[in-house]
N, C-alpha and C positions, 0 to 999 in steps of 0.2 A: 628769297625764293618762295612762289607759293606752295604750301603745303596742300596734298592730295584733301579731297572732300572727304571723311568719314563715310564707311560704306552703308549704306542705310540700313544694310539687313540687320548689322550689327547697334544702330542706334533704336530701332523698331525692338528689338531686343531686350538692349538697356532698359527703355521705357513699361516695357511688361513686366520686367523683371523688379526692376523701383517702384512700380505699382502695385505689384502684389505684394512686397516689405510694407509699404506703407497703409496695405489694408488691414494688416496685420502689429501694427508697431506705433505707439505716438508719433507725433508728425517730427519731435526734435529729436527721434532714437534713427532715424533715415537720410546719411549722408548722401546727394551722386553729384553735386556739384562738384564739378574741375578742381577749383581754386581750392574747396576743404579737404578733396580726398587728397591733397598733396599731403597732407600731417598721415595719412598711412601708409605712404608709397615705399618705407622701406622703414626699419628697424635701426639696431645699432650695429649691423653692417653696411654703412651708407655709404659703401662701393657702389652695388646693387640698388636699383628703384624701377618699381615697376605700382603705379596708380590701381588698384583694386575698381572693378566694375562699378561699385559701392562698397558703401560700409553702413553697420547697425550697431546700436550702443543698446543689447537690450538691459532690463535690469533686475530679471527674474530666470529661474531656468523654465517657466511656462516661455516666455517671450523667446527664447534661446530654443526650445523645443519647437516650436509655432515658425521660425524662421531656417531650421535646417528642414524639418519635412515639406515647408515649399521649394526651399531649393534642389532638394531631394526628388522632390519631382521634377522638375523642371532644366534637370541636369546638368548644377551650375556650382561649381566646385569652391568651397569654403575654407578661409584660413581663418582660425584662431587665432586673438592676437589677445595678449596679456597686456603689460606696460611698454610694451615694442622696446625691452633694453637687451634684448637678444642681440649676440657679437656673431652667430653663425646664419644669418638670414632667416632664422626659423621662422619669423612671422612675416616673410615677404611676398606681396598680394598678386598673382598672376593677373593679367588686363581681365581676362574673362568669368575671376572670381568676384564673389562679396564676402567682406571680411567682416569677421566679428569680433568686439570688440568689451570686454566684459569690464571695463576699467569705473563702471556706471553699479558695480555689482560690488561692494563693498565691505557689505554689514557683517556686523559680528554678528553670528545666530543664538548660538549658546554657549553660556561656559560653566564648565563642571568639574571646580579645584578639589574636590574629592576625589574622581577619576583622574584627571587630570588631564583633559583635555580639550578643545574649544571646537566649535563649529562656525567658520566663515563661508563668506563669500566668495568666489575666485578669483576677484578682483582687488582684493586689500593688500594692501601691501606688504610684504616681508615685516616689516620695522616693527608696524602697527600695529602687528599681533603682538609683539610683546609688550607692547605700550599698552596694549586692554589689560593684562597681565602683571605688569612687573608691581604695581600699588601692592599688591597681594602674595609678591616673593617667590613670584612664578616667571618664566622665562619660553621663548621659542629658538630651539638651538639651531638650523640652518639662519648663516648669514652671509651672503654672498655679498662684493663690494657694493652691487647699486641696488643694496637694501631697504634704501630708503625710498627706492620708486621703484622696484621689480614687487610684480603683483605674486602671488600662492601660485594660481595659475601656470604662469610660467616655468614658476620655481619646480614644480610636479610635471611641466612636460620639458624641461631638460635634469632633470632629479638634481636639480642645483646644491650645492653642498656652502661653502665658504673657510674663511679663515680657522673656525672651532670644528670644522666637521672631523679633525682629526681623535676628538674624544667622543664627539657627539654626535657623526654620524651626518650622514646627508640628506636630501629631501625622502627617499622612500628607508629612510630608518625611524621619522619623525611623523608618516607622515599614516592614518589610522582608518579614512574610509573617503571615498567622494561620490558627489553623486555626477555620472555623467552621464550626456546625450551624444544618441548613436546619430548620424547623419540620416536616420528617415524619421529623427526625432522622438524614436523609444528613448527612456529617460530611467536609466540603470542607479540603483544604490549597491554600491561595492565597500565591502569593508562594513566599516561603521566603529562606534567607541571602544568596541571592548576587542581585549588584544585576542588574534588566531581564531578572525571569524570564520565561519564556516566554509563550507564549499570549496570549490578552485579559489588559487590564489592570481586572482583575476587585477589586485589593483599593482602587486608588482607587476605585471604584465603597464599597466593604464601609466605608473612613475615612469619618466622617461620616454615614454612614444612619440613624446613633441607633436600633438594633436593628431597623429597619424590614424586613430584611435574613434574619437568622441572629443566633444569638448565639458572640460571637467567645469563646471558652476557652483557647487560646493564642494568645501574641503575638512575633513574632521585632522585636525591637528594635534601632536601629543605636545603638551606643555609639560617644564620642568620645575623643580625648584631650585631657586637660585644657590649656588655656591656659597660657602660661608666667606670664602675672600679669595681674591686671584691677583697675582703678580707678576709683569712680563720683566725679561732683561733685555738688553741691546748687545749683539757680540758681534764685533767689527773680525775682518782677515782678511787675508793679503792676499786671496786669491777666492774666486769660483769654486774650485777645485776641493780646497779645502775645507769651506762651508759645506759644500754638499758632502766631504767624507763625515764633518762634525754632525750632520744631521745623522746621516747611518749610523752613526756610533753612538748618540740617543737611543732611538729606536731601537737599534741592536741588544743593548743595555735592558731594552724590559721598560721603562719611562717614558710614561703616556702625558706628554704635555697636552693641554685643550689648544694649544696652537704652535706651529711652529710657520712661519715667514720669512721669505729671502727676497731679499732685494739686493742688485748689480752695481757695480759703479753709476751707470749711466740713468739709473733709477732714484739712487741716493744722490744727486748733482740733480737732477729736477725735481725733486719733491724739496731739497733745499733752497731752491730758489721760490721756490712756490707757495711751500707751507712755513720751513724756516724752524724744524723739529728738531735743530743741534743734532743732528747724524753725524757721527765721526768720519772724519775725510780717507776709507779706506775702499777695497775694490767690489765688496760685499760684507751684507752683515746677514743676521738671522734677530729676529723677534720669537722669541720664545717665551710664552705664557702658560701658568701654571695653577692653581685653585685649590683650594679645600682648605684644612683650617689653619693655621699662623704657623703649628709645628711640622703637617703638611708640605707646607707650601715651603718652609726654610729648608726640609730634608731634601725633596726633590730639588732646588736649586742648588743645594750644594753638590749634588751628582752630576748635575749639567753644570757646574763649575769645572767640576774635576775634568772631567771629558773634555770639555772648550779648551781648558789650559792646554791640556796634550797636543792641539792644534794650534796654539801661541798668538790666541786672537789679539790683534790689533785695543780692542776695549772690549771689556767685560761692564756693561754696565747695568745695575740693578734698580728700579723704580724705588723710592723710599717711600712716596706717596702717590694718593689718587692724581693729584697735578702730575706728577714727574709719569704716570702711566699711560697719563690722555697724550702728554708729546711721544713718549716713544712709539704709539699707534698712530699719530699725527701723521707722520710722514707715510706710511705704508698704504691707511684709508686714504689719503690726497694721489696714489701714486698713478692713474690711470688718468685723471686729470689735470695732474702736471706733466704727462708723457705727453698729452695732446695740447698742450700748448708748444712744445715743440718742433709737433711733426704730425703728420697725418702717420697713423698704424694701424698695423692690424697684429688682433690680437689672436697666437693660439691657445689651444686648451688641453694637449697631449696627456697623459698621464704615462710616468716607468716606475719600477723601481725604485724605491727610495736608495738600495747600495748602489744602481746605476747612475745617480746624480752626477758624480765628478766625473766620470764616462762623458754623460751626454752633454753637460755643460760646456769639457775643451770642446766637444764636435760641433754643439752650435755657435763656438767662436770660431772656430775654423772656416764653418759653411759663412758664415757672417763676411771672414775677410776677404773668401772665394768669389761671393757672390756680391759685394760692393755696398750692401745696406747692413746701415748698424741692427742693432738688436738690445732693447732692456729685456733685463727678468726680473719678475714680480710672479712669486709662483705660494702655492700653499704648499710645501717643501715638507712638512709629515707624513702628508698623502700621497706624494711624488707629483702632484696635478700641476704641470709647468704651465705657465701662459708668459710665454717670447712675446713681448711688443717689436714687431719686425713697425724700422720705420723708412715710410718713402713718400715722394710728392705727389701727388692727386695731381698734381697738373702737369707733370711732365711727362711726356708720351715713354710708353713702355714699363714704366716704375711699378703702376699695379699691377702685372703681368710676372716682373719678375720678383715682385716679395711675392705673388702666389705663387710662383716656384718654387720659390727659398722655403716658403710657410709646409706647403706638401712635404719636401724635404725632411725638415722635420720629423712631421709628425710620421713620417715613415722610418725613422728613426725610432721614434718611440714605441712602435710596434716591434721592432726587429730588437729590441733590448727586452722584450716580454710587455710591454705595458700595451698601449689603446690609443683609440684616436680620440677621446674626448671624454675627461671626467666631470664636466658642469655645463658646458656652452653647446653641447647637441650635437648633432651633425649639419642638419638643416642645408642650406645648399653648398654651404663652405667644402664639408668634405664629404658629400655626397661622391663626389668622383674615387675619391680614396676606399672607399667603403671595401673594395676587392683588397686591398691592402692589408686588411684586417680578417676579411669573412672571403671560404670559398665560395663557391657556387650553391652546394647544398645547407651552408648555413643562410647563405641570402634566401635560399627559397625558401627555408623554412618563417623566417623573419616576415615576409611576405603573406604567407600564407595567415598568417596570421591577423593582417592586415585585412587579407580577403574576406574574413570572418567577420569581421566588426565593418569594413568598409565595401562592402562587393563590386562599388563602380568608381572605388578611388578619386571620390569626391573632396575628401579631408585633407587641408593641407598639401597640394600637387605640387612636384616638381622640387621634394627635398626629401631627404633622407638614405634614397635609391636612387642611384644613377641613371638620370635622365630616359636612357633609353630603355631601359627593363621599366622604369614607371610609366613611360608611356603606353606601350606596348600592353602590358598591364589594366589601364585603362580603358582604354580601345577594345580589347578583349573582352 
């Protein structure tokens, strides 16, 4: 079939629009070819794909500043994109935007193990801040799974947290000053090195906005010093149910493990086929790790003995060594892509209750066998932060329709037990629609309103966070 002509007004457009990028920007920081803008057409919700107008790789925040005040003029709406491993669309590029792209912006700036803290780029990646670091017995505590290629950036606009945030806190508990630019390209320093800086507390506002905001191009990081030693165990059980009461009864107890992890049957059966970590063949287990010095670390273990036994785990198993500690993380860091060798999923990011675990766990087996698609759990189980890998076929009509029922379901769930719709992965366009589920009316507008501040013709990032038609509307306005 032939395809309609592009309309010219809109090609005439483009061309203005890539020529003024390109006045402004080396000739190789100026994506608009078809074929390359497919590497940004969508993120790591790749349900969703929509080709951005163009894309810019700049690698300074002058060049980042120099590209939102022309688009700012010329009223041409801009997405932020980190390492695009966003699970909730947050970086997804509407036809009529240009997307930017900070993955070119890297550098360590400075670091300062007296204070203890570093200054990057927006662009570096999770991992590799602690890799500047760790020679020197210093450490970066947010570590989410794809830490090894999710950029700072990101990490600071869904306030990312990970496996240890249960001790240490998430992106905006770590996270010290940044410098960001407003969309007509004023270029703000918030925060900065030293703790409880002055002023409004403008950058809790900036962690978490999901570029709703500015885009952040530096970031002041607090660094740690490392732990004198840490320990995980493995505790197998015969049910959901009762891992999730064993973790409340941790917690409950007073005992601040640096990690606590769950994984499901159908989670342990493909990470063992995949990584091949000796997981005990039971319905779930928990990874719970522990730190500080040798007498430390045995006291605290023996308490989360005691507790576990009361629940008649399946296996109790304890690390002896650094080897015996890398398998029992084996399976857990492999678990998201060993789920995806199996099946196309999607992944939620709900947050409840940690005494509501065994609650919500039977209900998301229940809605699982109501509604015809399995379900792994792979969740940070300290912090309550569940993510369901709901799985269904991309190719078969209807399936991604109804795991996004099933998936709302959920997370509407998790709200109605006290928890949220999302403790790491955003909202971005996943549960833009749910947003009313959580927030009435007057907390949306205040939300907004705030937006209208920093953003006044909702240029940043369109078409996530707020439901579609209040964002509109909103703009238009």
């Amino acid at each position: 079939m032939d395809m309609p002509s592009p309309d010219p007004g809109i090609l005439s457009r483009k061309a203005r629009i890539v020529a003024g990028l390109r006045a402004l920007l080396p000739e190789d920081a100026v994506i608009d070819a078809v074929e390359e803008l497919r590497a940004y057409e969508c993120d790591a919700l790749t349900a969703y794909r929509c080709p951005p107008l163009a894309a810019v790789l700049p690698r300074s925040t002058a060049e980042v500043a120099a590209v939102l005040a022309f688009c700012h003029g010329e009223g041409v709406p801009v997405v932020p994109r980190g390492a695009g491993t966003s699970l909730a669309g947050g970086s997804l590029p509407t036809a009529d935007s240009v997307l930017i792209g900070v993955a070119r912006m890297a550098a360590l700036l400075e670091t300062d193990y007296e204070n203890r803290f570093v200054r990057v780029q927006a662009g570096r990646t999770n991992l590799s801040v602690t890799g500047a670091v760790e020679a020197e017995g210093f450490f970066y505590a947010p570590d989410p799974s794809s830490q090894l290629a999710c950029a700072i950036s990101g990490n600071i606009a869904m306030n990312s947290g990970g496996a240890h945030c249960l001790k240490y806190g998430v992106t905006t508990n770590n996270l010290l000053g940044v410098t960001l630019v407003q969309m007509d390209g004023t270029v703000l320093e918030i925060g900065g090195p030293w703790p409880d800086a002055g002023g409004i507390d403008l950058l809790g506002v900036i962690c978490g906005s999901e570029g709703q905001l500015g885009v952040v191009t530096e970031a002041v990081l607090r660094i740690l010093p490392k732990p004198e030693g840490a320990r995980p165990v493995l505790v197998g059980f015969d049910s959901n149910e009762v891992a999730g009461a064993c973790v409340s009864d941790i917690i409950k107890a007073g005992i601040l493990p640096v990690a606590i992890e769950f994984m499901d049957r159908p989670c342990i059966r493909a990470t063992e086929a995949f990584a091949k970590a000796g997981y005990p063949d039971c319905e779930s287990l928990l990874i719970i790790e522990v730190e500080g010095s040798p007498a430390e670390i045995d006291e605290q273990l023996a308490r989360i003995r005691t507790l576990a036994e009361a629940h008649n785990p399946v296996e109790f198993r304890e690390a002896a060594d650094e080897a015996q500690a890398k398998r029992i993380w084996l399976g857990r860091k492999s678990a998201f892509g060993a789920m995806g060798q199996i099946n196309d999923y999607m992944c939620l990011d709900g947050t409840i209750p940690v005494s509501s675990l065994p609650h919500v766990l039977r209900r998301i087996g229940e809605m699982s066998r109501a509604c015809g698609l399995d379900v792994g759990n792979v969740f940070h189980a300290g912090d309550g932060n569940m993510h369901p890998l709901i799985l269904f076929d991309a190719n078969k009509p209807g399936d991604l329709e109804r795991c996004e029922a099933f998936g709302a379901e959920i997370l509407k769930l998790c709200v109605e037990v006290g928890g949220c719709l999302t403790g790491e992965h955003g909202v971005g366009i996943e549960k833009r629609d749910l947003m009313s589920v959580q927030f009435d009316p007057v907390d949306m507008e205040a939300q907004m309103r705030v937006k209208d501040v920093f953003d006044p013709g909702w240029l940043l990032n369109p078409a996530k966070v707020f439901p579609l038609g209040v964002s509109a509307g909103r703009r238009a306005g």
